[in-house]
mmCIF file of the C-alpha atoms, coordinates in Angstrom:
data_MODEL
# 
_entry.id   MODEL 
# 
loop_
_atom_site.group_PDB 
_atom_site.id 
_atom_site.type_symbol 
_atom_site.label_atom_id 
_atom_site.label_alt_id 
_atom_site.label_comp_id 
_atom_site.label_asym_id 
_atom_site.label_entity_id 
_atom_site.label_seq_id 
_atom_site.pdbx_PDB_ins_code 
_atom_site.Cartn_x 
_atom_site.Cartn_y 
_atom_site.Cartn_z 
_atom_site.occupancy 
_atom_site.B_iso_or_equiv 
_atom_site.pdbx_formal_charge 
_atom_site.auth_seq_id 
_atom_site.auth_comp_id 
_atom_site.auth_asym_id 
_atom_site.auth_atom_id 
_atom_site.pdbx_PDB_model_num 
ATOM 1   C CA . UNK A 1 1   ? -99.274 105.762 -129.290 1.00 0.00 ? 1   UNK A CA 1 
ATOM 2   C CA . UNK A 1 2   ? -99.223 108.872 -131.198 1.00 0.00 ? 2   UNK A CA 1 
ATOM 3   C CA . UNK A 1 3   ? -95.948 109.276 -132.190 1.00 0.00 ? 3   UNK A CA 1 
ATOM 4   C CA . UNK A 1 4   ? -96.367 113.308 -132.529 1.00 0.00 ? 4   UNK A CA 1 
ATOM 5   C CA . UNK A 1 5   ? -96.611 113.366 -128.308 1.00 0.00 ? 5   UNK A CA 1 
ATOM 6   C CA . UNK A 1 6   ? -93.570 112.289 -127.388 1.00 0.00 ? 6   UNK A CA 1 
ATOM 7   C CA . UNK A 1 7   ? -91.254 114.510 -128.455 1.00 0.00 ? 7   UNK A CA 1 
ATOM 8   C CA . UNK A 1 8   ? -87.595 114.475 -129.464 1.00 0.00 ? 8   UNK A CA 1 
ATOM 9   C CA . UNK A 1 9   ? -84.857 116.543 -127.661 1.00 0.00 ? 9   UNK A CA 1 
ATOM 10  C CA . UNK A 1 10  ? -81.289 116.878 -128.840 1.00 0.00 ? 10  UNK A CA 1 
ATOM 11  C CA . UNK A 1 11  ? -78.912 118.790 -127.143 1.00 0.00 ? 11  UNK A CA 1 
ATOM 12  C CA . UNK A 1 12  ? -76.084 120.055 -128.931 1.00 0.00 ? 12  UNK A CA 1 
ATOM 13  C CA . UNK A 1 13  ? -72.540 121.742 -127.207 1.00 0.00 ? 13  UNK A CA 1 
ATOM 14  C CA . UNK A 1 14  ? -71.965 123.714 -130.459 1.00 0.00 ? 14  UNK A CA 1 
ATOM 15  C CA . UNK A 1 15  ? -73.907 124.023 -133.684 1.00 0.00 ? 15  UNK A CA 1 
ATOM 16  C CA . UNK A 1 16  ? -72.761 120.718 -135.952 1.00 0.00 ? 16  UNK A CA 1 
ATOM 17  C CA . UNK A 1 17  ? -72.247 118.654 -133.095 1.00 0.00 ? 17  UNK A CA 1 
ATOM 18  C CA . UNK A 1 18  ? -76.075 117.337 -133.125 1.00 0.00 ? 18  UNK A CA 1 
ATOM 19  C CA . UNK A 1 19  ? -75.563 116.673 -137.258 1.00 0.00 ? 19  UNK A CA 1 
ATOM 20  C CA . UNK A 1 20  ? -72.236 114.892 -136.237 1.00 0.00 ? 20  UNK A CA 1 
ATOM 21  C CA . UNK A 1 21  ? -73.296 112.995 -133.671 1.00 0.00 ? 21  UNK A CA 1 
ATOM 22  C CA . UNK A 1 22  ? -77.080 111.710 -134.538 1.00 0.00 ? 22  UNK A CA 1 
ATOM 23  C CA . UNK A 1 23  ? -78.219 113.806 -137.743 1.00 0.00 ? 23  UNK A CA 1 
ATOM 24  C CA . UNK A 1 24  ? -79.585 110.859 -139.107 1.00 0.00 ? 24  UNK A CA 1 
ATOM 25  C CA . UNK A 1 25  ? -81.355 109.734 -135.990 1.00 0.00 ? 25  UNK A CA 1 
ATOM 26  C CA . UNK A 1 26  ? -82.991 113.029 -135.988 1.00 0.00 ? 26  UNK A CA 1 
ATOM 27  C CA . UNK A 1 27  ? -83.565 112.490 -139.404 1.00 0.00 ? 27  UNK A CA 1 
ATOM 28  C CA . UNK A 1 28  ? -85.617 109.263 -138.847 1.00 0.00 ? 28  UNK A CA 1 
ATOM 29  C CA . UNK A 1 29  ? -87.079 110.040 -135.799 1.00 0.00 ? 29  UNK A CA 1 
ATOM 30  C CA . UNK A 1 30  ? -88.892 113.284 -137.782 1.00 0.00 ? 30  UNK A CA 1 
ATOM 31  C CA . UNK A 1 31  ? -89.595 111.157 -140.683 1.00 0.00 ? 31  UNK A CA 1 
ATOM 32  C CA . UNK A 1 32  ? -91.928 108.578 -138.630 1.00 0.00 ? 32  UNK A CA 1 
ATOM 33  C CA . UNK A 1 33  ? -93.821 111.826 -136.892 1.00 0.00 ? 33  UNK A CA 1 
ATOM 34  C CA . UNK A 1 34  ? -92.077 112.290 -133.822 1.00 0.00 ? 34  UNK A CA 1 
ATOM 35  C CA . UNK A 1 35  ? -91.278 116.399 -132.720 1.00 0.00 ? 35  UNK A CA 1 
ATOM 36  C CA . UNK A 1 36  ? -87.841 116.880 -132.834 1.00 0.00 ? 36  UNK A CA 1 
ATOM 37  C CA . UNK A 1 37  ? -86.229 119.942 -130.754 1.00 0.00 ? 37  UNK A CA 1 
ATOM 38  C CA . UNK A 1 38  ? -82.472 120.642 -130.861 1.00 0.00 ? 38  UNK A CA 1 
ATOM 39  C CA . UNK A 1 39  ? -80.860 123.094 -128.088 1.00 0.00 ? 39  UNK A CA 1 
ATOM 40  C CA . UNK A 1 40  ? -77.408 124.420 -128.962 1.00 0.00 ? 40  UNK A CA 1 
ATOM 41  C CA . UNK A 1 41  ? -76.197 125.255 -126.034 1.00 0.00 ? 41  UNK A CA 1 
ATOM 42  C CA . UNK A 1 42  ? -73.279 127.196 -127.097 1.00 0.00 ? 42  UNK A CA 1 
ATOM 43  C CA . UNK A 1 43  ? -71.236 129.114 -130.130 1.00 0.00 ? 43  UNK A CA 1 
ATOM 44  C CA . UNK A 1 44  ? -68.823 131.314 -131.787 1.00 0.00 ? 44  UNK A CA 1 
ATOM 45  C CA . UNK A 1 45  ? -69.656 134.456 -129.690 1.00 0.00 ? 45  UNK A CA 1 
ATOM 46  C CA . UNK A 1 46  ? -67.341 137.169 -129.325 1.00 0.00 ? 46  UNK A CA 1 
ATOM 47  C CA . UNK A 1 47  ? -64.631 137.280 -127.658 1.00 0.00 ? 47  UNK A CA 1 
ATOM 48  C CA . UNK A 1 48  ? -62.957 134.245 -128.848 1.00 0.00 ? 48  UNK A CA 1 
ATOM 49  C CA . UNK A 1 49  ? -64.601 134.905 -132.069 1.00 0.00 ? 49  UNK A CA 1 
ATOM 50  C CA . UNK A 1 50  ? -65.132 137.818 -134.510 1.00 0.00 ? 50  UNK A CA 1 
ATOM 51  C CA . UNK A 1 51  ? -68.346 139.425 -134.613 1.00 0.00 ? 51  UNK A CA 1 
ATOM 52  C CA . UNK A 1 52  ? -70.498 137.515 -137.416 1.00 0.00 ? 52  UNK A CA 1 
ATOM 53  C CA . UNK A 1 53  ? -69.205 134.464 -136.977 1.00 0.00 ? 53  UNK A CA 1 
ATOM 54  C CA . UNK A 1 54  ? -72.070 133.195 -134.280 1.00 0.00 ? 54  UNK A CA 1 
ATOM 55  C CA . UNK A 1 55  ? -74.839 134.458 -136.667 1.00 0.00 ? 55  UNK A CA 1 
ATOM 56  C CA . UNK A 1 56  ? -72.743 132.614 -139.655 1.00 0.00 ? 56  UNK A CA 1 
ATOM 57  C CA . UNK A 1 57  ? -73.312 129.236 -137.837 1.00 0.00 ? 57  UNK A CA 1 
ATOM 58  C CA . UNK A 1 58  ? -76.906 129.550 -136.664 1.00 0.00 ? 58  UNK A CA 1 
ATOM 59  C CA . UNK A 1 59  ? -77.743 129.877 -140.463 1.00 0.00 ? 59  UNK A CA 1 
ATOM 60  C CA . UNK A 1 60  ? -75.736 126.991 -140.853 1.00 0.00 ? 60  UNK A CA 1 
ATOM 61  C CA . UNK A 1 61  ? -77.669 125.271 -138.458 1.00 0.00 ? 61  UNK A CA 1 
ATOM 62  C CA . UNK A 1 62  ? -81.305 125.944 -139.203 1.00 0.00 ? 62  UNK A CA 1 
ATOM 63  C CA . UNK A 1 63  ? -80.742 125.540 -143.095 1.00 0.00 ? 63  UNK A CA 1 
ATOM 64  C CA . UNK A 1 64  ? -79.104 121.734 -141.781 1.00 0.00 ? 64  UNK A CA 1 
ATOM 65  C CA . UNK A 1 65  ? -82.251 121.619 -139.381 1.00 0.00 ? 65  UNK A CA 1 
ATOM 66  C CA . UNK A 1 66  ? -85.196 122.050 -141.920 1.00 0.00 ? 66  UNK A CA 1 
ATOM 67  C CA . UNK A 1 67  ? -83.162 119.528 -143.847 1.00 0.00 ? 67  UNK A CA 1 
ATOM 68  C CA . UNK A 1 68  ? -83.519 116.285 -141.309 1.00 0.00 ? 68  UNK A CA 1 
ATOM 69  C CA . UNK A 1 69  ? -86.900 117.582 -140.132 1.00 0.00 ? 69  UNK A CA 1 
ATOM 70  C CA . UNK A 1 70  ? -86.088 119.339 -136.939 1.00 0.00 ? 70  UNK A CA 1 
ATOM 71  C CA . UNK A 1 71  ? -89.124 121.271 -135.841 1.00 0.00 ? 71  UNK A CA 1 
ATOM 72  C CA . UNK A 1 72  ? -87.541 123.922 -133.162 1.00 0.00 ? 72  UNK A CA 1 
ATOM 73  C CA . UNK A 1 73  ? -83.877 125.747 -133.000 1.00 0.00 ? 73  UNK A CA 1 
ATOM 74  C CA . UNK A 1 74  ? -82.995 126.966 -129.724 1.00 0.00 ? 74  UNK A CA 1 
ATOM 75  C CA . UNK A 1 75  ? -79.947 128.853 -129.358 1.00 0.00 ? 75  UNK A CA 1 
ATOM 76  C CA . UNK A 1 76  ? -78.765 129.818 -125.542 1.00 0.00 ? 76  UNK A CA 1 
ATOM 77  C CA . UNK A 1 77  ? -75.942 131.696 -127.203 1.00 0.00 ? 77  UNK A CA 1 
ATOM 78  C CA . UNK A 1 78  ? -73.414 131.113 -124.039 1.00 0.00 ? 78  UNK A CA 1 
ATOM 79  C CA . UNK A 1 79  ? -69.890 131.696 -125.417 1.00 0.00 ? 79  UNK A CA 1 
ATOM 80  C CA . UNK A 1 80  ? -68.504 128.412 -127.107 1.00 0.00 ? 80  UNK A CA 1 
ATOM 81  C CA . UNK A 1 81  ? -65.291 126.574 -124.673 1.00 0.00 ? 81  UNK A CA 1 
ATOM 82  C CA . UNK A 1 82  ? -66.312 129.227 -122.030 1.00 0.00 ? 82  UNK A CA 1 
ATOM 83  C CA . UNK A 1 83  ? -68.763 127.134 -120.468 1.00 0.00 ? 83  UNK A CA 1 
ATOM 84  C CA . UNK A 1 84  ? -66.769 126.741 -117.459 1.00 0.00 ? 84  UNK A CA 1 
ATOM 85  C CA . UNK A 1 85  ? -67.341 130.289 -116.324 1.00 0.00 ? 85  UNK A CA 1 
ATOM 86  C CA . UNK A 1 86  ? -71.144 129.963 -116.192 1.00 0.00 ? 86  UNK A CA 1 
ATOM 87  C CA . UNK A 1 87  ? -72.038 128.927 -112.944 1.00 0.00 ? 87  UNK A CA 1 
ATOM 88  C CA . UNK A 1 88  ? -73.349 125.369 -112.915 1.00 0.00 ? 88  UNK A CA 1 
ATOM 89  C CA . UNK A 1 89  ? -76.290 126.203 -111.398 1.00 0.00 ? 89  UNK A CA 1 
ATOM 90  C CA . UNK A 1 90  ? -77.252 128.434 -114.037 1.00 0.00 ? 90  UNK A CA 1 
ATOM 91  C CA . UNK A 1 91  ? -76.038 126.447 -117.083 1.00 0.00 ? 91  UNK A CA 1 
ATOM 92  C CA . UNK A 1 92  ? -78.234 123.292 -115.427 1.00 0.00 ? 92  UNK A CA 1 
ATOM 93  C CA . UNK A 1 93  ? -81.054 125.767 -115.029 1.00 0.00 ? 93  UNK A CA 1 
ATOM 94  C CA . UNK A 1 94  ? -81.183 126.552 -118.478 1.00 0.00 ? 94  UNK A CA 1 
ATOM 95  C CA . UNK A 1 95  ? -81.141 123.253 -119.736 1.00 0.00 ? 95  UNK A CA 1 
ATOM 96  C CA . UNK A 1 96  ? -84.047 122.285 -117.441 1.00 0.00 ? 96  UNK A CA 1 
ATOM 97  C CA . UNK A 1 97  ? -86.369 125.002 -118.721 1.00 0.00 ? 97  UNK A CA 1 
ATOM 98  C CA . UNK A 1 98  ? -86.008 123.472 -121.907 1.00 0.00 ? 98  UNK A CA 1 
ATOM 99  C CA . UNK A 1 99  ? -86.562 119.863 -120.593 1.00 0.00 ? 99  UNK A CA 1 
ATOM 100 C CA . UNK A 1 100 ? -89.701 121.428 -118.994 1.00 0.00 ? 100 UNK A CA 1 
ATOM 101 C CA . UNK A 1 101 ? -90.772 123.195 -121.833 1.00 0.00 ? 101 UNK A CA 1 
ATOM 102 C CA . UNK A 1 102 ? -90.321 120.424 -124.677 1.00 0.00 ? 102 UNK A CA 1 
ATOM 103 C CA . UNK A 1 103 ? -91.341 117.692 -122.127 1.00 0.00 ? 103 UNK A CA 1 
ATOM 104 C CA . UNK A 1 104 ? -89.286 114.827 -124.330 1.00 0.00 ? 104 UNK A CA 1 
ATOM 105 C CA . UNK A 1 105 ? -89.590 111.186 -123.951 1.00 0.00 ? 105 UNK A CA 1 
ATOM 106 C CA . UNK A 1 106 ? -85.852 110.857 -125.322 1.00 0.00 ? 106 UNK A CA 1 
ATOM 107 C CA . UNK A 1 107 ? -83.462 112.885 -124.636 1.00 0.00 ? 107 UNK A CA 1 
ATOM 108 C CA . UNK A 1 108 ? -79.735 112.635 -126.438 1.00 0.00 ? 108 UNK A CA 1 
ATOM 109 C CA . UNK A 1 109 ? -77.135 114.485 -125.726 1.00 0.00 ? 109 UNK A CA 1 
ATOM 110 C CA . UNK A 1 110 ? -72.926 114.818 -125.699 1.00 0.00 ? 110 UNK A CA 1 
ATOM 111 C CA . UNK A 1 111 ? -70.848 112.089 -124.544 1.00 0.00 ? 111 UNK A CA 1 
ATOM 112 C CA . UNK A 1 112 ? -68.562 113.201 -121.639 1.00 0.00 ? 112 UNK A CA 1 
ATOM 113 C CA . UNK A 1 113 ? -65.223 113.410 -124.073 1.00 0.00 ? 113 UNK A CA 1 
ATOM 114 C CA . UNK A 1 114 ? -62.079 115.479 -125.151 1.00 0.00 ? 114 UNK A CA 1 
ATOM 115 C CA . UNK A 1 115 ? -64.155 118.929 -124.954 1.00 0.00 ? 115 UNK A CA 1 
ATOM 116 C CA . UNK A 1 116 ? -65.023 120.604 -122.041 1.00 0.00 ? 116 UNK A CA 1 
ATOM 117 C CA . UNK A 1 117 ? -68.005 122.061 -123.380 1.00 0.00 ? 117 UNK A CA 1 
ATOM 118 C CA . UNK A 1 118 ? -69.348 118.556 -124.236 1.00 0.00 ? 118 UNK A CA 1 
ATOM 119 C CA . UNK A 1 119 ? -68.541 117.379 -120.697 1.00 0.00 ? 119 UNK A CA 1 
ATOM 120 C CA . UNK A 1 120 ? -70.102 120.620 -119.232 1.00 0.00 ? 120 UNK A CA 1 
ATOM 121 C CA . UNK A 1 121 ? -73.683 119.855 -121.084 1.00 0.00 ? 121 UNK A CA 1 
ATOM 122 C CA . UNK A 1 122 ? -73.522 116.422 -120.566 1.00 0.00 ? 122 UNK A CA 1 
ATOM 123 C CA . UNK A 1 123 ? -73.270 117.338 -116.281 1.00 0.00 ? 123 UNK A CA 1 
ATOM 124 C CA . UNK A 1 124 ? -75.683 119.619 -116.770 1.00 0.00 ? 124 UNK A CA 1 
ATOM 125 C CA . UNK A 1 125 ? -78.072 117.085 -118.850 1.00 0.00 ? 125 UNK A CA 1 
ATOM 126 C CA . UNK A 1 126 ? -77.769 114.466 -116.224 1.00 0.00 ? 126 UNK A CA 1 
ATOM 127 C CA . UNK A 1 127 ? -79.164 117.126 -113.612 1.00 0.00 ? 127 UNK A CA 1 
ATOM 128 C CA . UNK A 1 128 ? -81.810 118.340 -115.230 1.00 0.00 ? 128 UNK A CA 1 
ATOM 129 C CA . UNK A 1 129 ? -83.107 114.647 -116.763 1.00 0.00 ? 129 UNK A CA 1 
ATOM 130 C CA . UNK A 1 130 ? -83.242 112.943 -113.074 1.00 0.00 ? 130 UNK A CA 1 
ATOM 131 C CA . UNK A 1 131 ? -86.230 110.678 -113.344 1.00 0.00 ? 131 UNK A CA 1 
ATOM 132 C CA . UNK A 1 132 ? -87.928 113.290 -110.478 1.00 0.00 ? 132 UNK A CA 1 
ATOM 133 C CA . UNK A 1 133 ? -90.600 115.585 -111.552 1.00 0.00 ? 133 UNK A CA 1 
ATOM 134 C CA . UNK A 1 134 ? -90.739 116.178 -115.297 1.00 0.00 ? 134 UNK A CA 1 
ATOM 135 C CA . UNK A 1 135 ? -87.376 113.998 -115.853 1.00 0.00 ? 135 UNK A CA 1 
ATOM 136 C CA . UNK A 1 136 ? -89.562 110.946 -114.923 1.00 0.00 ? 136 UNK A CA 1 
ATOM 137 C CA . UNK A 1 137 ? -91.927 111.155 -118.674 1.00 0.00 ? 137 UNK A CA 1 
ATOM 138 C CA . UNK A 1 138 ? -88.258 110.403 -120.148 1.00 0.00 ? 138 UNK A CA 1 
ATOM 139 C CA . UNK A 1 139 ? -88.276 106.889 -121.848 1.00 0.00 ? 139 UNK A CA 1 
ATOM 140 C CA . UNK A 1 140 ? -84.702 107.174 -123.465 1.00 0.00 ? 140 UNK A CA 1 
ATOM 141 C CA . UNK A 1 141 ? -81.727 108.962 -122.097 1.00 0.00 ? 141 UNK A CA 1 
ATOM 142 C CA . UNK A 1 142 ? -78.973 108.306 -124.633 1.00 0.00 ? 142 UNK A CA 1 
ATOM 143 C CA . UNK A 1 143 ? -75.427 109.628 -125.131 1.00 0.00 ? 143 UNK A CA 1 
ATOM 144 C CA . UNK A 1 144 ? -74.079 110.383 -128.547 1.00 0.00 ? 144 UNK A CA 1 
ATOM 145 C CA . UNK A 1 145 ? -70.625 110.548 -130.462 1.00 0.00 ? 145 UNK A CA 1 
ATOM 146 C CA . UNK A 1 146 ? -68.775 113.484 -132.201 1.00 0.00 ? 146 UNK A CA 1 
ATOM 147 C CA . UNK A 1 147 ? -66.096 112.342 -134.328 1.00 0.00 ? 147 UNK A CA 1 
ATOM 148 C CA . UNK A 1 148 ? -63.310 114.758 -133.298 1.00 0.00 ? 148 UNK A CA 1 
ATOM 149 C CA . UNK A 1 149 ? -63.592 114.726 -129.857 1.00 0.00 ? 149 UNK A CA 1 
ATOM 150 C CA . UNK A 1 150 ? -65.046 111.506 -128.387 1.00 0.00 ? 150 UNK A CA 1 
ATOM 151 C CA . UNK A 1 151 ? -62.335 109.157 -130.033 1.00 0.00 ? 151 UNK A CA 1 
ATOM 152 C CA . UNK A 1 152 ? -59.191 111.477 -128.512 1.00 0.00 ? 152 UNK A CA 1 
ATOM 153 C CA . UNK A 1 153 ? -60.195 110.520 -124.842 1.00 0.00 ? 153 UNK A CA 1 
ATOM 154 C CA . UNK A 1 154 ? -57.484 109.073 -123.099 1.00 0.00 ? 154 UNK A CA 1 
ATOM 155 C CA . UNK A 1 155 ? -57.742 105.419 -123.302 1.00 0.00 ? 155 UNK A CA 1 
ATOM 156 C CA . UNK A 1 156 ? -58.655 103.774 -119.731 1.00 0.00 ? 156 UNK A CA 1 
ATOM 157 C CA . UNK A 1 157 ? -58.067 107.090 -117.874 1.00 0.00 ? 157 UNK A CA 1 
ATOM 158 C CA . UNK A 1 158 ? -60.743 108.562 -119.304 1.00 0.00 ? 158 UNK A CA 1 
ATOM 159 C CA . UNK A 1 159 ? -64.219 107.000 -120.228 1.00 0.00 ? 159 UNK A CA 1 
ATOM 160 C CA . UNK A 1 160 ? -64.278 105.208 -123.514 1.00 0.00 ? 160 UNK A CA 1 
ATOM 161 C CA . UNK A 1 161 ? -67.103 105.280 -126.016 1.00 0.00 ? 161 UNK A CA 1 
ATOM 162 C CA . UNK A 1 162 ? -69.072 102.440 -126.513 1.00 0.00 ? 162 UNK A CA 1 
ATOM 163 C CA . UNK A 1 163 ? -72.398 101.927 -127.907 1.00 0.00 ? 163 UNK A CA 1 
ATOM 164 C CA . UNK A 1 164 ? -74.973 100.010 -126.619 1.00 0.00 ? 164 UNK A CA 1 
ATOM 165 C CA . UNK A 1 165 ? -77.496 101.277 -129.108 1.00 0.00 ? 165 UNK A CA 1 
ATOM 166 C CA . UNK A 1 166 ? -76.915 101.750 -132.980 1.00 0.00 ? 166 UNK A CA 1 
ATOM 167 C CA . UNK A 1 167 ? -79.762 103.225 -135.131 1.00 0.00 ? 167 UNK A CA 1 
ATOM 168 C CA . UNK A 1 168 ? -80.041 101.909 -138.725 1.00 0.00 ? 168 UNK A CA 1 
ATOM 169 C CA . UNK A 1 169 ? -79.561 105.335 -140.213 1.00 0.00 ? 169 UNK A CA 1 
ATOM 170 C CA . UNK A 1 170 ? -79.119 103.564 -144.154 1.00 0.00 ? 170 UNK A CA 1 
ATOM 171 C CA . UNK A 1 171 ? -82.299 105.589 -145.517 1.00 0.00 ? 171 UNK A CA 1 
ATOM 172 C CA . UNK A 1 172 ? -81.123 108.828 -144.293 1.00 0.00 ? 172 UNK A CA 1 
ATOM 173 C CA . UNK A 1 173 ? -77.668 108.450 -144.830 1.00 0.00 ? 173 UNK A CA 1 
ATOM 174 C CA . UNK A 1 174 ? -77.650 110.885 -147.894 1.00 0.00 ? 174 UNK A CA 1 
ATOM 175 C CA . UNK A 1 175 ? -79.723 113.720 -145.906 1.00 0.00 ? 175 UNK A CA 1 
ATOM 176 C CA . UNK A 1 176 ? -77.327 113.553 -143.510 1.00 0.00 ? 176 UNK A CA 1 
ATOM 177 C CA . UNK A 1 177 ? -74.433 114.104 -145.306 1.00 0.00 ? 177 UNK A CA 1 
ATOM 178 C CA . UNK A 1 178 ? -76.310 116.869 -146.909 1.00 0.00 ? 178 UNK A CA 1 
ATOM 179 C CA . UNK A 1 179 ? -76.956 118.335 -143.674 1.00 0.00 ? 179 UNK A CA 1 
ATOM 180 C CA . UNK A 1 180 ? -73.474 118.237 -142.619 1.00 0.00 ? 180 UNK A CA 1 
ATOM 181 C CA . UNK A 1 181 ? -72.417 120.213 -145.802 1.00 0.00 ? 181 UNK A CA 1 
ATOM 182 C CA . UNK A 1 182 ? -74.658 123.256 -144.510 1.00 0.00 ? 182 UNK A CA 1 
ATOM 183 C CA . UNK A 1 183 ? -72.017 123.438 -142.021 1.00 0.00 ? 183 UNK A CA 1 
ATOM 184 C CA . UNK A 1 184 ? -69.419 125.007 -144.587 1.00 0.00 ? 184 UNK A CA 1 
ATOM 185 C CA . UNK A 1 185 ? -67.520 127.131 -141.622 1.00 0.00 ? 185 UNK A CA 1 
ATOM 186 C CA . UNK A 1 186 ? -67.416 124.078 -139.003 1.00 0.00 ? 186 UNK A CA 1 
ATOM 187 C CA . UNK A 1 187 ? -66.582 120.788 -141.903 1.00 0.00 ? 187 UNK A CA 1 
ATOM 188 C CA . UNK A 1 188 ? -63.443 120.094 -142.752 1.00 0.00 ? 188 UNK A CA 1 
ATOM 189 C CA . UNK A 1 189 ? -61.858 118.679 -146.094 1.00 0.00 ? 189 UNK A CA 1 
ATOM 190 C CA . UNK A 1 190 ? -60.744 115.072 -145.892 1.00 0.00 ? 190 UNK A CA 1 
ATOM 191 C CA . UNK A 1 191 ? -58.635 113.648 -144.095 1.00 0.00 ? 191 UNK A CA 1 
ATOM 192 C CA . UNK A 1 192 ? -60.466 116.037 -141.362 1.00 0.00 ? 192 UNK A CA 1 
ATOM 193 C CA . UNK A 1 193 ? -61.677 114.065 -138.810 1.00 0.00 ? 193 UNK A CA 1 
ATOM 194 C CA . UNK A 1 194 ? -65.040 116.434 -139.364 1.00 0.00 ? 194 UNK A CA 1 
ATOM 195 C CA . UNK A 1 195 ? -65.026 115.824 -143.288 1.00 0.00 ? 195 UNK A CA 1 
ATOM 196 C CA . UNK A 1 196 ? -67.901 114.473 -145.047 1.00 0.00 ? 196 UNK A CA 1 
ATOM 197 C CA . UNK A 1 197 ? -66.208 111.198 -145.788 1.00 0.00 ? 197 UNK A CA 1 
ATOM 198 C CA . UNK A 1 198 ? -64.915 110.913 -142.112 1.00 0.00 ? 198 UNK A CA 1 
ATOM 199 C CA . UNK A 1 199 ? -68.594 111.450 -140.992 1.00 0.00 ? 199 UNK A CA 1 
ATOM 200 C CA . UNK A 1 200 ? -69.940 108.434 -143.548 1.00 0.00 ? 200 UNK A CA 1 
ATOM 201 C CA . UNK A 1 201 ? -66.545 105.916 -142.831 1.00 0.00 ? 201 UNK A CA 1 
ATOM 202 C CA . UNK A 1 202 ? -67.824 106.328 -138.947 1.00 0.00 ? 202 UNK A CA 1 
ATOM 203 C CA . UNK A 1 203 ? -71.290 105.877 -140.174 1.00 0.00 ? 203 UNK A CA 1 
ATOM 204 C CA . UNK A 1 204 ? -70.525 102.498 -142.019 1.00 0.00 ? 204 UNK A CA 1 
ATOM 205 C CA . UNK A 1 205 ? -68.342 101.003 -139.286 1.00 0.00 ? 205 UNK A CA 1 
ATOM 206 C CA . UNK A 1 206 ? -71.086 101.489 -136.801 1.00 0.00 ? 206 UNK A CA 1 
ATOM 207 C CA . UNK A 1 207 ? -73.647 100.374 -138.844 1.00 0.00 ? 207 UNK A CA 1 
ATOM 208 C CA . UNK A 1 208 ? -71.409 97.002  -140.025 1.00 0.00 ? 208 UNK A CA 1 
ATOM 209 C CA . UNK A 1 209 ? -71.030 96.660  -136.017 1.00 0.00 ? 209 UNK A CA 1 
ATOM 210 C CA . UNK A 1 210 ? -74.561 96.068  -136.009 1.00 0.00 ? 210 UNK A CA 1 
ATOM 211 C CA . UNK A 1 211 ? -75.729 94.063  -139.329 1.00 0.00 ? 211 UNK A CA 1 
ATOM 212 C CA . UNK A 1 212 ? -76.504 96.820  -141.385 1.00 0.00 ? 212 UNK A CA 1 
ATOM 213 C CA . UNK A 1 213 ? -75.198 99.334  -144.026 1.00 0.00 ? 213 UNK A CA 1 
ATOM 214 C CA . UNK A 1 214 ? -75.261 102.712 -141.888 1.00 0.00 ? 214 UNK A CA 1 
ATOM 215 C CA . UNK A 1 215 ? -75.866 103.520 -138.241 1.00 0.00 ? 215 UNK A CA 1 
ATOM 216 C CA . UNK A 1 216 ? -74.932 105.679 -135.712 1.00 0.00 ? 216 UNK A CA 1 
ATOM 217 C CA . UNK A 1 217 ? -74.062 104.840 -131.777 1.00 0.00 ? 217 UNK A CA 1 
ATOM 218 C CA . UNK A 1 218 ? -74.905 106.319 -128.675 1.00 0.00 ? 218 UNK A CA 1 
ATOM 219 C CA . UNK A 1 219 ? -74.374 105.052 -124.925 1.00 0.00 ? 219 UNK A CA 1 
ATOM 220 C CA . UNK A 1 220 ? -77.807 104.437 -123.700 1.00 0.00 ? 220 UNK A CA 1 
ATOM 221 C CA . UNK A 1 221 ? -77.658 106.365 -120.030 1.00 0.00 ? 221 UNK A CA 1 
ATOM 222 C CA . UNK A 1 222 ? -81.424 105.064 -118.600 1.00 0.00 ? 222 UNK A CA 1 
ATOM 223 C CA . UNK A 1 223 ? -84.083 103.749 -120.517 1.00 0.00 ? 223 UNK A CA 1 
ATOM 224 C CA . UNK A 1 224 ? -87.608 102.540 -118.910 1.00 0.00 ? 224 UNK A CA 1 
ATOM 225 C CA . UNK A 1 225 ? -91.378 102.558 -120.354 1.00 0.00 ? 225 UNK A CA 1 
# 
């Protein structure tokens, strides 16, 4: 089949996250033809932040976007670790008119972990992917990892993260990490566990896990065809 009709959704917490987590998936997926959409659900919105800051990141985002290939930026601009406060209707709502507008065969998003935003989408993702109605055209529901968060669960009492898919990200390992350095407010110098070199150690480990130079995991949720 055609790869350009079944498209690619990614939903991001926070701008970076979707570069952190599967920037080279996204990469790979756009370079063999498939639509790629990424939804940041959230950002650095007044109040917690000074005025600027949100439109600083978007740039961020959509320069690191056109970089791996992603065809549409959504923004819902909901106020970044204030997700809690939007009622969960509503914050599931919105992530379903996007799963009914993009109409994606896989769908990747958050792993439940440290941050309560990435927990919040990740509810809200499960709601509005249900294999019912438009949910059941998804082929791949998959949950991805964000160094910084995921690996600070709490061993045993909360989930742990481990992948049950890898994706041989070797040929776009170098546009992801220059994807990731678009992000110059959100990426941290080394030893930051959002550095560039953090980013690439994760992506070798994962990759070694699996017989090959670079990868990146997610948790596969459902998967049928």
């Amino acid at each position: 089949m055609d790869p350009s009709t079944k498209p690619v959704l990614v939903i991001a917490p926070h701008p970076d996250d979707e570069i952190l987590g599967v920037g080279g998936t996204i990469a790979k997926y756009a370079n063999q033809g498939y639509p790629v959409t990424v939804l940041t659900v959230s950002g650095h919105t007044p109040p917690l932040y000074p005025p600027g800051v949100y439109e600083e990141t978007v740039e961020e985002a959509l320069k690191a976007h056109a970089l791996v290939g992603v065809t549409d930026s959504r923004f819902l601009e909901l106020p970044c670790t204030m997700l809690g406060d939007v009622p969960v209707h509503e914050l599931n709502g919105l992530i379903l008119e996007t799963v009914r507008s993009v109409q994606p065969s896989v769908v990747l998003c958050p792993y439940p972990d440290r941050h309560i935003d990435h927990r919040l989408v990740f509810d809200a993702t499960m709601v509005a992917t249900r294999p019912v109605d438009i949910g059941g055209g998804i082929e791949i529901l998959a949950a991805y990892e964000t160094l910084s968060e995921t690996h600070w669960n709490a061993p045993h009492i909360e989930p742990n993260f481990v992948p049950n898919w890898v994706v041989n990200i070797t040929d776009f390992l170098e546009l992801k990490k220059r994807a990731l350095a678009c992000y110059v407010s959100q990426i941290s110098e080394f030893p930051g566990p959002r550095s560039v070199e953090a980013n690439i150690a994760l992506a070798t480990f994962r990759g070694t896990q699996a017989g090959f130079a670079y990868g990146e995991g997610l948790h596969i949720v459902r998967m049928c065809s």
